[in-house]
C-alpha positions as YAML, in Angstrom:
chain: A
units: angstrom
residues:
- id: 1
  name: UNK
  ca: [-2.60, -14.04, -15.19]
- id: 2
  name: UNK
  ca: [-6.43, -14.09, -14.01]
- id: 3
  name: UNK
  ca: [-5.85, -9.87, -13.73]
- id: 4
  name: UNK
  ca: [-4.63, -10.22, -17.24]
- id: 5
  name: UNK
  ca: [-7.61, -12.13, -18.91]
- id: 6
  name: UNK
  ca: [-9.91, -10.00, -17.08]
- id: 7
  name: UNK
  ca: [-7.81, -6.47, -18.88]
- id: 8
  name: UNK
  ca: [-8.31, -8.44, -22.46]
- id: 9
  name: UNK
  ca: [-11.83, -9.58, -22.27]
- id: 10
  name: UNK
  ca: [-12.68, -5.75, -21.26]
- id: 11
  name: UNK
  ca: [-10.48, -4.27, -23.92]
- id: 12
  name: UNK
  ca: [-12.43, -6.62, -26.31]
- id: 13
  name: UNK
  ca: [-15.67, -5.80, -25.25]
- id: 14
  name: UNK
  ca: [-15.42, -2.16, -25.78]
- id: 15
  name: UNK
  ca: [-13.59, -2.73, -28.85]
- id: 16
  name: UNK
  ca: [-16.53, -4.58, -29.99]
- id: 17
  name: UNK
  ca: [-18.74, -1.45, -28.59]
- id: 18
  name: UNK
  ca: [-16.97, 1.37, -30.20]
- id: 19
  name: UNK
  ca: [-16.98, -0.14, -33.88]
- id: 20
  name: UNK
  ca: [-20.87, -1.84, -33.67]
- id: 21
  name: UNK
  ca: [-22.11, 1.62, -34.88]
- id: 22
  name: UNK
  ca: [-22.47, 3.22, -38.41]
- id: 23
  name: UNK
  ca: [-19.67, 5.68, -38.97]
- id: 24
  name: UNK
  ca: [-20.26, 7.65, -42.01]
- id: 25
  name: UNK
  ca: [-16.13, 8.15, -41.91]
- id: 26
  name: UNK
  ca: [-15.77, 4.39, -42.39]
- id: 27
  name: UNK
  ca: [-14.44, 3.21, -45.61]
- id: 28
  name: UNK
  ca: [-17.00, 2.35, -48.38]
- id: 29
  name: UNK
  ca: [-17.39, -1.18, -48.97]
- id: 30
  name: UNK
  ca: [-18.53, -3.05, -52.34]
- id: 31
  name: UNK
  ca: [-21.85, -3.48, -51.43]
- id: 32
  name: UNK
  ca: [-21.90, -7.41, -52.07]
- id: 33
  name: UNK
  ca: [-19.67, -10.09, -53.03]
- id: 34
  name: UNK
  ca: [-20.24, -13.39, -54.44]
- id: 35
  name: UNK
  ca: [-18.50, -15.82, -52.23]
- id: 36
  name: UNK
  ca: [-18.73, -18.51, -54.85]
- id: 37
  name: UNK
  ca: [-16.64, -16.24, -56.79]
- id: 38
  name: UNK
  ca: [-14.62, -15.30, -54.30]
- id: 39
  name: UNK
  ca: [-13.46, -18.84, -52.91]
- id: 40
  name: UNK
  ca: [-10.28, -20.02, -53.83]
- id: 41
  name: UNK
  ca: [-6.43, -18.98, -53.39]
- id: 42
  name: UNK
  ca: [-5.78, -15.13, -52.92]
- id: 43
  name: UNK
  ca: [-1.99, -14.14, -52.82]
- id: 44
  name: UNK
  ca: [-1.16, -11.49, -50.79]
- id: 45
  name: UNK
  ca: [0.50, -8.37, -52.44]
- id: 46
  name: UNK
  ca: [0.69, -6.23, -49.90]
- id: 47
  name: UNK
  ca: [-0.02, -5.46, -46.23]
- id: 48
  name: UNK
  ca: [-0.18, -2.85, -43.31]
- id: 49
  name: UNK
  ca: [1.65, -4.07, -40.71]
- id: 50
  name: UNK
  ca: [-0.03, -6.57, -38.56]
- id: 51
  name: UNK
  ca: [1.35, -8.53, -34.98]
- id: 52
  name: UNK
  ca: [-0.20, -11.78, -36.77]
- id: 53
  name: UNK
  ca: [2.26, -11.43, -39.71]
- id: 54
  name: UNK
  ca: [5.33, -10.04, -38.25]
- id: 55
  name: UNK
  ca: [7.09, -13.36, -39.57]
- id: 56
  name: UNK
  ca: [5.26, -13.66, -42.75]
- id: 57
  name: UNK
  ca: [7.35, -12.90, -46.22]
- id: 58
  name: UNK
  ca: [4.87, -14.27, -48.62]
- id: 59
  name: UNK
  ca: [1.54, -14.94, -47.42]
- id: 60
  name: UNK
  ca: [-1.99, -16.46, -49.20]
- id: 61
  name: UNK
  ca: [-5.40, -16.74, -47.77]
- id: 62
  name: UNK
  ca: [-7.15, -20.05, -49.33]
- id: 63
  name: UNK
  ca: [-11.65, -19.26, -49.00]
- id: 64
  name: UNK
  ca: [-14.21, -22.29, -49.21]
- id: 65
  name: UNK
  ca: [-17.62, -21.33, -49.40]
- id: 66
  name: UNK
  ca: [-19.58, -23.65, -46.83]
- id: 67
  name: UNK
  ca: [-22.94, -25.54, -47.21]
- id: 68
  name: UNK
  ca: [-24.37, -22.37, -44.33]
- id: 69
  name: UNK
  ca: [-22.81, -19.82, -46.11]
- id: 70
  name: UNK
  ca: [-20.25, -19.01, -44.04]
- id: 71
  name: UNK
  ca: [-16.75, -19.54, -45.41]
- id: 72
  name: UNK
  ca: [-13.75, -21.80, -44.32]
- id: 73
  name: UNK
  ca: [-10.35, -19.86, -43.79]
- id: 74
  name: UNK
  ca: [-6.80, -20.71, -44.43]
- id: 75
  name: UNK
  ca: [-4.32, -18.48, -44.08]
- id: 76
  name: UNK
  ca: [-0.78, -19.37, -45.05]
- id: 77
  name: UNK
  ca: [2.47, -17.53, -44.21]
- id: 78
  name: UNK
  ca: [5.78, -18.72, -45.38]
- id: 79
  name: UNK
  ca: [8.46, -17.20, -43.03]
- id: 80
  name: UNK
  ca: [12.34, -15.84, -44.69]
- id: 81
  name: UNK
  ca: [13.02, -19.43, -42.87]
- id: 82
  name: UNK
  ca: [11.21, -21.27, -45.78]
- id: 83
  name: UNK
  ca: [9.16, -22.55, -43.04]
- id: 84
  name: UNK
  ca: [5.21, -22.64, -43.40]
- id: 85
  name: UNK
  ca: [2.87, -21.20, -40.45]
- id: 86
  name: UNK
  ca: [-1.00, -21.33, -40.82]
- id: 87
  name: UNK
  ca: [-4.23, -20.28, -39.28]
- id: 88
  name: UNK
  ca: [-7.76, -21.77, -39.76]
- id: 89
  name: UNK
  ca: [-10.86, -20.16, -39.07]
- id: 90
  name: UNK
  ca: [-14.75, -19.30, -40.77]
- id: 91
  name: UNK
  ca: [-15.61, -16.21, -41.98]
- id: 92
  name: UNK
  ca: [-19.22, -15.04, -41.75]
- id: 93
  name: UNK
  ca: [-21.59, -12.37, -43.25]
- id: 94
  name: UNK
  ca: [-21.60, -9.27, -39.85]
- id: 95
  name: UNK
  ca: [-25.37, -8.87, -41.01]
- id: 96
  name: UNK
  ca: [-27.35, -11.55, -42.81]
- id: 97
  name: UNK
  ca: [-27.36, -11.57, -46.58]
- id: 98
  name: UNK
  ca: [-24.76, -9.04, -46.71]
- id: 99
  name: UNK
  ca: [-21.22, -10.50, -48.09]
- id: 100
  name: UNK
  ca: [-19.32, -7.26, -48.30]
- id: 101
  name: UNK
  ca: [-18.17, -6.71, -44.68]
- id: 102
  name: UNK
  ca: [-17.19, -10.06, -42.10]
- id: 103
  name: UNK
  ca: [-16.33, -11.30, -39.23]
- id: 104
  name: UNK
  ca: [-13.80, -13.51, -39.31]
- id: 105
  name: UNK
  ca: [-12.58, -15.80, -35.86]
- id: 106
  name: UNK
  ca: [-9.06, -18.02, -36.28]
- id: 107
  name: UNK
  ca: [-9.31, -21.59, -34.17]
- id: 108
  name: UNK
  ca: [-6.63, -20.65, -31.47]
- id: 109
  name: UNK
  ca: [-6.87, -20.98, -28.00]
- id: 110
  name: UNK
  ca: [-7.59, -17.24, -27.29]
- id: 111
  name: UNK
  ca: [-11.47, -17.86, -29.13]
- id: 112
  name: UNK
  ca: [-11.70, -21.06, -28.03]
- id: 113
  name: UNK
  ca: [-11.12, -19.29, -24.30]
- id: 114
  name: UNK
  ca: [-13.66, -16.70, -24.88]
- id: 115
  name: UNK
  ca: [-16.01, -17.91, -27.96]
- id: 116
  name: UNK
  ca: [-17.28, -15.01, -30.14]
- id: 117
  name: UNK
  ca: [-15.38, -12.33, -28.61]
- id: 118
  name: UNK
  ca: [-12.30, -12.76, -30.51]
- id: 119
  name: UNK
  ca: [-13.20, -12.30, -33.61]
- id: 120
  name: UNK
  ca: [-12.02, -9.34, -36.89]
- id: 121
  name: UNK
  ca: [-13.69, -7.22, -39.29]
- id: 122
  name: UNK
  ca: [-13.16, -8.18, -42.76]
- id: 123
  name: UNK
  ca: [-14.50, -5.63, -45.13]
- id: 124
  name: UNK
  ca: [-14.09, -6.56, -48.95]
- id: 125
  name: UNK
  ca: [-13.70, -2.42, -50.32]
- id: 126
  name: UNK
  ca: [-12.90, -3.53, -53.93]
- id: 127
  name: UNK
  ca: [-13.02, -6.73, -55.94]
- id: 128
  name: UNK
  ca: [-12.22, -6.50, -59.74]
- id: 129
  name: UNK
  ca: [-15.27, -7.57, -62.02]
- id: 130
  name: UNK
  ca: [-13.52, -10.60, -63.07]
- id: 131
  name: UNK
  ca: [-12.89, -11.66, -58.86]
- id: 132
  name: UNK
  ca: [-9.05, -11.79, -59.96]
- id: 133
  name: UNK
  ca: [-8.01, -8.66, -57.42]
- id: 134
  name: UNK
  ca: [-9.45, -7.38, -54.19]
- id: 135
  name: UNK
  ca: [-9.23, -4.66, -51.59]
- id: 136
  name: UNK
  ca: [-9.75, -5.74, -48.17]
- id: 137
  name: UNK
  ca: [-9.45, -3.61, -45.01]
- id: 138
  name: UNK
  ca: [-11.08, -3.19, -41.56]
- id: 139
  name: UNK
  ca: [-12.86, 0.13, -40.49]
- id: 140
  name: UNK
  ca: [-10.45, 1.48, -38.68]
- id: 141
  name: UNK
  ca: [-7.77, 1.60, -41.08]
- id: 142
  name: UNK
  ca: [-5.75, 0.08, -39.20]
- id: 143
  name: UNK
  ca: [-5.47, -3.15, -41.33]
- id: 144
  name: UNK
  ca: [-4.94, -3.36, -45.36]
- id: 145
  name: UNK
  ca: [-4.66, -6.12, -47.80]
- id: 146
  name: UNK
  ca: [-3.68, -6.06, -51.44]
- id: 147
  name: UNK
  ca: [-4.69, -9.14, -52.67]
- id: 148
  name: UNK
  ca: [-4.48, -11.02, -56.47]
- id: 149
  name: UNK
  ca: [-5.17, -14.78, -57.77]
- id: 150
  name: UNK
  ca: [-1.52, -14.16, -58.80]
- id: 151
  name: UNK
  ca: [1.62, -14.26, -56.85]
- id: 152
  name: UNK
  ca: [2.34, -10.96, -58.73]
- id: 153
  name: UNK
  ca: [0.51, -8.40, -60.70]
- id: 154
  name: UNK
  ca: [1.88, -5.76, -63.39]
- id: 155
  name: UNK
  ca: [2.68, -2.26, -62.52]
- id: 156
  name: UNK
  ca: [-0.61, -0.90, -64.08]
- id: 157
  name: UNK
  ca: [-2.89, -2.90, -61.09]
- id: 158
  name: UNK
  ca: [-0.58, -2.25, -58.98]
- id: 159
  name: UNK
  ca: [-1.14, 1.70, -59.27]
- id: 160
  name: UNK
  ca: [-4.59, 0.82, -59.67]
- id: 161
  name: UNK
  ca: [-4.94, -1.13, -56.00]
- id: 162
  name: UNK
  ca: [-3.24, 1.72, -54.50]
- id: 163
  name: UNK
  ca: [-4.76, 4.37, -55.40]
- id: 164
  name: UNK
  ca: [-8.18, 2.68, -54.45]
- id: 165
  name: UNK
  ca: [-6.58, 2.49, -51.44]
- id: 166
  name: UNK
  ca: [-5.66, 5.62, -50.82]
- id: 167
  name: UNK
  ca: [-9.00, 7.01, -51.72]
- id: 168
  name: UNK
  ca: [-10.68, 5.00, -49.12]
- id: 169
  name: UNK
  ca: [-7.88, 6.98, -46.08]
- id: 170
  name: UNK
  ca: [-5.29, 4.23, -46.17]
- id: 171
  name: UNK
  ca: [-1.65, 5.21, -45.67]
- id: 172
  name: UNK
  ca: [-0.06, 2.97, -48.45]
- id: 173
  name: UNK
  ca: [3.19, 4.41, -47.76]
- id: 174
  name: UNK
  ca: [3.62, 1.64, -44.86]
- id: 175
  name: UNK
  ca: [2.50, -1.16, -46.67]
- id: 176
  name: UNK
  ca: [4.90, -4.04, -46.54]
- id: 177
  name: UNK
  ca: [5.33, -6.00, -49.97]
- id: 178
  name: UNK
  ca: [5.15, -9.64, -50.83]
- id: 179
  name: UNK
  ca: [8.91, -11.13, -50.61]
- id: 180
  name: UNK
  ca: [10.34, -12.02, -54.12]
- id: 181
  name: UNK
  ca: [11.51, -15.66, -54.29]
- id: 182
  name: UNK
  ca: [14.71, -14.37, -54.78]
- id: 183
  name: UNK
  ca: [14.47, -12.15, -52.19]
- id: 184
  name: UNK
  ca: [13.82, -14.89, -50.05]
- id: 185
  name: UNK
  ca: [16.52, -17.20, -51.50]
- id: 186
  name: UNK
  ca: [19.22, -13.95, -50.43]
- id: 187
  name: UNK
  ca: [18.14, -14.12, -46.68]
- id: 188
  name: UNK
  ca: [17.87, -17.63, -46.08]
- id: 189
  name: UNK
  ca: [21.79, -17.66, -47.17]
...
């Protein structure tokens, strides 16, 4: 177990090393956000496949813009079970005064083990002028949310999202879609 901890922390660490750099491959980010705008409920549309949400058929990510001007996570996940799973955490700007790219560290026991090591990249690559749909990704690609104020959005932003996407290197072709309600109702039968 101790051998184990050791492997992680390491693996962290030069994670942390190889992305602290500026990569002029990295996907382009919006420059700044405001996070006043920004708080509230976003819906997940769509994701790249993610450990975190291997159970997750519909998932939303509720912001609250703090007094320090960081901002208070909660991410929800509601399983084909009907059953409700969340995360807490703060998001905060990775340099000061910039609100386009984050860190962002979940309460569990793996940060509260090793405190500011476990933290993600959250970079905001496209929010719609009226804050009502957003691109967020990390720089490796590795990691892609389609994200709308609404549990759904027409066929027209949908195109739209992903071919922002795609522009910025993402594969969209293995993005896993929001769960209908009915599609829900069929497997919990």
């Amino acid at each position: 177990m101790k051998r184990l901890l050791i492997v992680l922390f390491a693996g962290l660490v030069l994670a942390g090393c190889a992305s602290s750099g500026v990569d002029p491959l990295a996907p382009k980010t919006v420059n700044s956000v405001n996070l006043k705008k920004y708080q509230g409920t976003w819906y997940e549309l769509a994701r790249l496949p993610m450990y975190f949400q291997r159970n997750c058929a519909q998932s939303e990510a509720h912001y609250t813009l703090l007094p320090d001007g960081n901002v208070a996570v909660l991410n929800r996940c509601l399983t084909p079970q009907w059953q409700w799973e969340e995360a807490k955490g703060t998001a905060w700007p990775q340099v000061p005064g910039k609100t386009d790219k984050l860190w962002v560290q979940f309460d569990n026991w793996f940060s509260r083990l090793i405190p500011g090591v476990a933290k993600g990249e959250y970079w905001v690559l496209y929010v719609s002028d009226d804050y009502k749909t957003a691109i967020v990704g990390d720089p490796s690609r590795k990691y892609l949310w389609l994200l709308s104020r609404t549990p759904t959005v027409n066929g027209v932003v949908r195109e739209e999202l992903l071919s922002k996407a795609r522009q910025q290197g993402y594969d969209t072709t293995r993005l896993i879609w929001r769960a209908t309600d009915t599609q829900m109702a069929k497997t919990s039968n």
